[in-house]
C-alpha positions in Angstrom: 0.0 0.0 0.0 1.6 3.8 -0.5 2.8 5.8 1.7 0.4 8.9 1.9 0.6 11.6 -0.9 0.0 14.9 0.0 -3.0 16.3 -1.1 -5.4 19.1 0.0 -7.3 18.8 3.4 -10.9 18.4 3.0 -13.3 20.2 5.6 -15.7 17.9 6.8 -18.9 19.5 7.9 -19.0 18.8 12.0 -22.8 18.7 11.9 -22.6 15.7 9.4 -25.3 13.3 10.8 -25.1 9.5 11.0 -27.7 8.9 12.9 -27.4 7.3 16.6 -24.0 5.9 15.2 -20.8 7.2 17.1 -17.5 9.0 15.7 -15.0 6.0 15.6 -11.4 7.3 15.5 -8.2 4.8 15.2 -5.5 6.0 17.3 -1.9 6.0 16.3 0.8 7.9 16.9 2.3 10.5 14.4 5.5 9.7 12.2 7.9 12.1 10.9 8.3 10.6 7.3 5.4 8.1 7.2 2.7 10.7 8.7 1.6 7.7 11.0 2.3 4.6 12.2 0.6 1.5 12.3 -0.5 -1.6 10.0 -2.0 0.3 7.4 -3.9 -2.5 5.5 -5.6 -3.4 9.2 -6.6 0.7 9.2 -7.8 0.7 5.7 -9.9 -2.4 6.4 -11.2 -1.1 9.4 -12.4 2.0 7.1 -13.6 -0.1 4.8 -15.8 -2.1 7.8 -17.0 1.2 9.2 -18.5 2.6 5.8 -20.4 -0.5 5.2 -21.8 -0.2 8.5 -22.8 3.4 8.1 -20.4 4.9 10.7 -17.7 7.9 10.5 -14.7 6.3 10.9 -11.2 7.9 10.2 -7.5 7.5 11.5 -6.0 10.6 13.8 -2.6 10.9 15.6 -1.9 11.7 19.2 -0.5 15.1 17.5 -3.2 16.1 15.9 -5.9 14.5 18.1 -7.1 18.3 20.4 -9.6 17.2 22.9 -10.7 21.0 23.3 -11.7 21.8 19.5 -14.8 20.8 17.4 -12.8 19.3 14.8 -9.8 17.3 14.4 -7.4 16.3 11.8 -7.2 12.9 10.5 -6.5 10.3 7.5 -8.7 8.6 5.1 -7.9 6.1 2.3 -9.0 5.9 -1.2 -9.5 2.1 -2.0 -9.9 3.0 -5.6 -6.5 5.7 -6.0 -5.3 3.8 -2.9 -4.5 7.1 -1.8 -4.4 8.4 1.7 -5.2 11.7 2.3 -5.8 14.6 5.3 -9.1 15.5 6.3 -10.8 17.3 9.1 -13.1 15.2 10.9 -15.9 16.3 13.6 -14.3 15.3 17.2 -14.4 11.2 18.1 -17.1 9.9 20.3 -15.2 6.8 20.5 -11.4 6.4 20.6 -10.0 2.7 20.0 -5.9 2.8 20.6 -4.1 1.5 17.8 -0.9 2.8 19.0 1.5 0.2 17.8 4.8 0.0 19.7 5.0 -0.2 23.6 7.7 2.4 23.7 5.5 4.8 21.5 2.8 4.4 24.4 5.1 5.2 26.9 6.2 8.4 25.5 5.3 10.9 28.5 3.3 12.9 25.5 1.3 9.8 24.8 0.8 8.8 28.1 -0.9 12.5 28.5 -2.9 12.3 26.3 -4.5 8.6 27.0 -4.8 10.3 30.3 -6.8 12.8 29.2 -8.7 10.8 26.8 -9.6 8.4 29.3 -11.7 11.1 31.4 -13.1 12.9 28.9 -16.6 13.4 29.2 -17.6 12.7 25.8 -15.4 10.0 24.4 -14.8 6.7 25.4 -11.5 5.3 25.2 -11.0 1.0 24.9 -7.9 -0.4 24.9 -5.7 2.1 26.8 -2.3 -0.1 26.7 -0.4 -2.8 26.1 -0.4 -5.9 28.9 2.6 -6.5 30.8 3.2 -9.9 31.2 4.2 -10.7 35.1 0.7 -8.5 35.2 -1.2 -10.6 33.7 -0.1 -14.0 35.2 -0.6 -12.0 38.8 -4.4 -11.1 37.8 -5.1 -14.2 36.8 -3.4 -16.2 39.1 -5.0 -14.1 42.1 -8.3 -15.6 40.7 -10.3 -18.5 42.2 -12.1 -18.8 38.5 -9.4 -18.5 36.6 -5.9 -19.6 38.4 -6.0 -23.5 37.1 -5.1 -22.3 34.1 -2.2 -20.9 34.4 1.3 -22.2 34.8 3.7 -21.5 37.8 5.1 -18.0 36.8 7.7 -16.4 38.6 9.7 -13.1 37.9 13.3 -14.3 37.1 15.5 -12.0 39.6 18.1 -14.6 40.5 19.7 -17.8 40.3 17.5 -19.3 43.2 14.5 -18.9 40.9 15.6 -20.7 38.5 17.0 -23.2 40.6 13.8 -23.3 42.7 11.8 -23.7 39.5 14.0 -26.8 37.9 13.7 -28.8 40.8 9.8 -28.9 40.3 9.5 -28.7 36.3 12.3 -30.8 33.8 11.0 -27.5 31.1 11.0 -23.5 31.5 10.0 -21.1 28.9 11.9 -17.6 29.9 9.7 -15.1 28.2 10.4 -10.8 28.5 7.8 -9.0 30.3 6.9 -6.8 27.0 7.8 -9.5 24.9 6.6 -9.5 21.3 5.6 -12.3 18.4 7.8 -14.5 20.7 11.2 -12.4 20.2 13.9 -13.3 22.9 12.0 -16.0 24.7 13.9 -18.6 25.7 13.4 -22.5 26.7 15.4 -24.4 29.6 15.5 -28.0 29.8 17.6 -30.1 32.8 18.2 -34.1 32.0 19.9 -34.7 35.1 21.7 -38.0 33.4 23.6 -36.2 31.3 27.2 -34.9 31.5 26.0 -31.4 30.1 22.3 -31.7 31.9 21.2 -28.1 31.3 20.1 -27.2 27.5 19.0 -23.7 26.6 17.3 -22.7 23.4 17.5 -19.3 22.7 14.7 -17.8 20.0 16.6 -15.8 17.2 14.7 -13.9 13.6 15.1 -17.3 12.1 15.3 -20.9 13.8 17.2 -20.7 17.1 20.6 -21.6 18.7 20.8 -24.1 21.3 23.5 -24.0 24.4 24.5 -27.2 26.7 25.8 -26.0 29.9 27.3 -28.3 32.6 26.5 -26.1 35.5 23.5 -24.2 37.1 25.9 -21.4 37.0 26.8 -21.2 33.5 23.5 -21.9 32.5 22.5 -18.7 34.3 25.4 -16.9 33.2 23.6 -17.4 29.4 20.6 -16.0 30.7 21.7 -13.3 31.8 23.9 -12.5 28.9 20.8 -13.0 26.1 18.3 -11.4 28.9 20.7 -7.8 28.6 20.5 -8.1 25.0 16.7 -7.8 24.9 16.7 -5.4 28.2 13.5 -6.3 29.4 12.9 -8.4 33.1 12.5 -11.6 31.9 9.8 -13.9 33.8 10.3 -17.6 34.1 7.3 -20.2 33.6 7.0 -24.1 33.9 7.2 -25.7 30.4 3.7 -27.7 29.6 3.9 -31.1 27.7 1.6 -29.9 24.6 -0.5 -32.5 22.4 1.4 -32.6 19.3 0.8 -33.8 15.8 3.8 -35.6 14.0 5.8 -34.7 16.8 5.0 -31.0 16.1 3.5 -29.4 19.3 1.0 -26.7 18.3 -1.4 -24.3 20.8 -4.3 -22.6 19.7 -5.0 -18.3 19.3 -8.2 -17.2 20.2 -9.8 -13.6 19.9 -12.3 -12.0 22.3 -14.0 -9.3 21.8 -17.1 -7.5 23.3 -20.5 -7.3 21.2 -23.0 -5.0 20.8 -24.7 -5.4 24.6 -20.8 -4.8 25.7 -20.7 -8.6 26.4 -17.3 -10.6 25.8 -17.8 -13.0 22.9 -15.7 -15.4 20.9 -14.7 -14.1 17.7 -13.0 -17.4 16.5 -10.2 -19.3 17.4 -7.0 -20.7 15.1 -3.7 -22.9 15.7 -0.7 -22.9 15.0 1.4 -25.5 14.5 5.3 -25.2 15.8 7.8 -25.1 13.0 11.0 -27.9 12.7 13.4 -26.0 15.2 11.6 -23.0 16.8 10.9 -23.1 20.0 7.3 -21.3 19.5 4.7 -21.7 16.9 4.9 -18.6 15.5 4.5 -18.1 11.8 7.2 -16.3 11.0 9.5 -19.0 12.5 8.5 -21.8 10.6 4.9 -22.7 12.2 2.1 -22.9 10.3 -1.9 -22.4 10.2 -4.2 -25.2 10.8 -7.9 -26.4 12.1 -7.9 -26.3 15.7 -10.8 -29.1 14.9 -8.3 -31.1 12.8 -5.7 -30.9 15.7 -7.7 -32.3 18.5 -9.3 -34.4 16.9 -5.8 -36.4 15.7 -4.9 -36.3 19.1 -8.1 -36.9 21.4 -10.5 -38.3 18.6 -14.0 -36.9 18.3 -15.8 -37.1 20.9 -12.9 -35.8 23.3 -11.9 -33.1 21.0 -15.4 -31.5 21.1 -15.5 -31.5 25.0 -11.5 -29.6 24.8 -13.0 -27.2 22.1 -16.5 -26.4 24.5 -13.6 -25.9 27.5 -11.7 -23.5 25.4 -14.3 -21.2 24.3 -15.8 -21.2 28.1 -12.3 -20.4 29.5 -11.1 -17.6 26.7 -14.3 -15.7 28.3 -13.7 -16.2 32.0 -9.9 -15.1 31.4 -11.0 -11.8 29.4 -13.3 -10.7 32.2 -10.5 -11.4 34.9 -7.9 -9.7 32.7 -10.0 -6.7 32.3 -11.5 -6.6 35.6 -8.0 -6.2 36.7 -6.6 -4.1 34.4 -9.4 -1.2 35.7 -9.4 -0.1 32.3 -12.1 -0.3 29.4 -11.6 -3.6 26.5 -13.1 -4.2 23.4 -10.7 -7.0 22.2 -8.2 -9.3 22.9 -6.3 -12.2 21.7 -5.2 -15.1 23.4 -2.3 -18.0 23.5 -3.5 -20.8 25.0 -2.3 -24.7 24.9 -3.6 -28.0 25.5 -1.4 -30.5 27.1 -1.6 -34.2 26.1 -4.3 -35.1 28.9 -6.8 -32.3 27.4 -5.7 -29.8 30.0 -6.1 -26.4 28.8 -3.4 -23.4 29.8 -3.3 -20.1 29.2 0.5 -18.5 28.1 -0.1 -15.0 27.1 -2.7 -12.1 25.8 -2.4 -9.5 23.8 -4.6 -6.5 24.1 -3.3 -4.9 20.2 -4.2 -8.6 18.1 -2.6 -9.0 14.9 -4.8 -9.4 12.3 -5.8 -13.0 12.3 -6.0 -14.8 8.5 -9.0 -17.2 9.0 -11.4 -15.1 6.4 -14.6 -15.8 8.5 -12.5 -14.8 11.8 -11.4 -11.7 10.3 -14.4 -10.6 9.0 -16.2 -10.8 12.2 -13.1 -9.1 13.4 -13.4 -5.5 12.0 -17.3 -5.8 12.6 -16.9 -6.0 16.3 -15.1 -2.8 17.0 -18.4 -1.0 15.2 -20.7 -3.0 17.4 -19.0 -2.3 20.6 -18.0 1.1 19.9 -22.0 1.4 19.1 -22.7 0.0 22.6 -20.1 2.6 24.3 -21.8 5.4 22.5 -25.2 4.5 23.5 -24.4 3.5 27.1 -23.0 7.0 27.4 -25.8 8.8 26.3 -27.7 6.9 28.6 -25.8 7.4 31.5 -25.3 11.5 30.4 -29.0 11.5 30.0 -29.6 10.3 33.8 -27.4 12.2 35.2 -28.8 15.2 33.4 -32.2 14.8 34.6 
């Protein structure tokens, strides 16, 4: 897709009318030779979505996004010039945060203005910020309903952790707090037997390298020296014996999102399937798309694979309320990592609250429809609470 072409900025009337249908603006954050950032297909699709659906729907910046004027300036695409272009835009009713980096939202100018935007009167804000992991697995964990999913987690501050952790579980993953698409994570295993017990895979751009160490010590000495590289707290968890199929483990990605009566809702679910030598199953590194149907189904037969499925799509919904009850902040979406070990077990390993675009057609399709259903319910609840208080 181009980059945008400059062009002249259109004045879009503030009293424009759609109806009982909110404002929807996609938050990003400004870039000095690309205008804005972000996955540009995902925005145009979600433009795309939001004129089908009848709603007002454009991109805008943290720059250019002024909470005290009328109108603001923001970005819409031409699907037939596939052209963007500047245009002013009547104020949002509904902001959904798009912001695509974690250190972009923890710019002190962007944390300002989520701030702000998060107690203005007149727009409602989902998906204020990226999930930290030792966050999550604390929430969760602190959770009658949801803690049986979810592997021991500890925060990886020492030797003693790690030492502590072996002697209960043969298999670690080592995962960074702010970890993304499964960059730096890294797997521990200890075969006692051996002459070089200790084996640590470490997850690199393509395949991974894989260290034997004879000692505790040296084994933490690697950790610490691939943990600096990434700079991020690393957290350590107990590896999970997943079902495989040909001796490829795989885990399943889930979305959540919230409907039109605010409700969390399965959108769909998808696996992946681990590539030859990567420790997770991420695309990129040699994994692969397939059924999650197909999956269980090799592994548990039917009848056993439709009970695991039925537990999957109650638990993805119990874990999204936890996680945002938690979080104290407004959530429209989510996407989930989960796995299911080889006695039908399920586990939850991570969340995401900015999903990738997921390539199932019928899953992404749903996708983009949500956000306009839920930002409808957001609009409407507000009036109706404005309207109380009013009276």
């Amino acid at each position: 897709m181009n980059p945008i072409l400059s062009s002249p900025e259109i004045v879009v009337r503030s009293n424009y009318s759609f109806g009982d249908k909110p404002i929807l603006a996609i938050l990003t954050i400004d870039d000095d030779t690309q205008m804005f950032r972000g996955n540009r297909q995902n925005f145009a699709d979600l433009l795309a979505t939001g004129e089908k659906l009848g709603f007002m729907t454009y991109v805008v910046t943290i720059k250019h996004l002024k909470l005290s004027r009328s109108t603001v300036l923001g970005y819409t695409y031409d699907i037939n010039e596939d052209v963007w272009s500047r245009a002013y835009f009547p104020r949002p009713n509904v902001v959904y945060n798009r912001i695509p980096l974690r250190e972009d939202e923890r710019l002190p100018r962007v944390r300002k203005k989520l701030m702000a935007l998060s107690r203005h009167p007149n727009i409602q804000l989902f998906n204020r910020r990226f999930f930290n992991k030792w966050s999550l697995f604390q929430w969760l964990n602190d959770a009658k309903t949801t803690k049986a999913y979810i592997p021991e987690t500890r925060r990886l501050t020492e030797i003693a952790v790690l030492s502590s952790l072996l002697r209960r579980h043969s298999h670690l993953y080592l995962k960074p707090v702010r970890g993304k698409a499964g960059v730096g994570i890294m797997s521990v295993r200890v075969q006692p037997e051996k002459n070089l017990p200790y084996t640590l895979q470490i997850q690199e751009e393509k395949g991974s390298r894989t260290f034997r160490c004879a000692t505790l010590a040296r084994l933490w000495n690697r950790v610490l020296k691939q943990s600096s590289v990434i700079g991020e707290p690393y957290i350590a968890q107990q590896g999970i014996s997943l079902a495989s199929m040909n001796e490829r483990p795989f885990d399943l990605r889930a979305l959540i999102q919230k409907n039109e009566f605010g409700q969390w809702e399965l959108t769909g679910i998808g696996a992946r399937v681990a590539g030859d030598t990567s420790i997770t199953t991420h695309v990129p590194r040699g994994g692969y798309i397939e059924e999650p149907e197909k999956l269980l189904i090799s592994v548990f037969g039917q009848d056993k694979a439709r009970k695991v499925l039925s537990k999957v799509k109650n638990t993805v919904v119990t874990l999204a309320r936890q996680i945002e009850r938690s979080s104290k902040h407004k959530m429209g979406e989510m996407s989930m990592d989960l796995g299911v070990d080889v006695s039908g077990q399920v586990w939850f390993f991570e969340a995401n609250s900015k999903p990738m675009k997921f390539d199932e057609p019928h899953i992404r399709k749903k996708s983009l429809e949500q956000i306009f259903y839920y930002s409808q319910y957001l609009h409407a609840a507000a009036l109706k609470q404005s309207a109380g208080t009013s009276v």
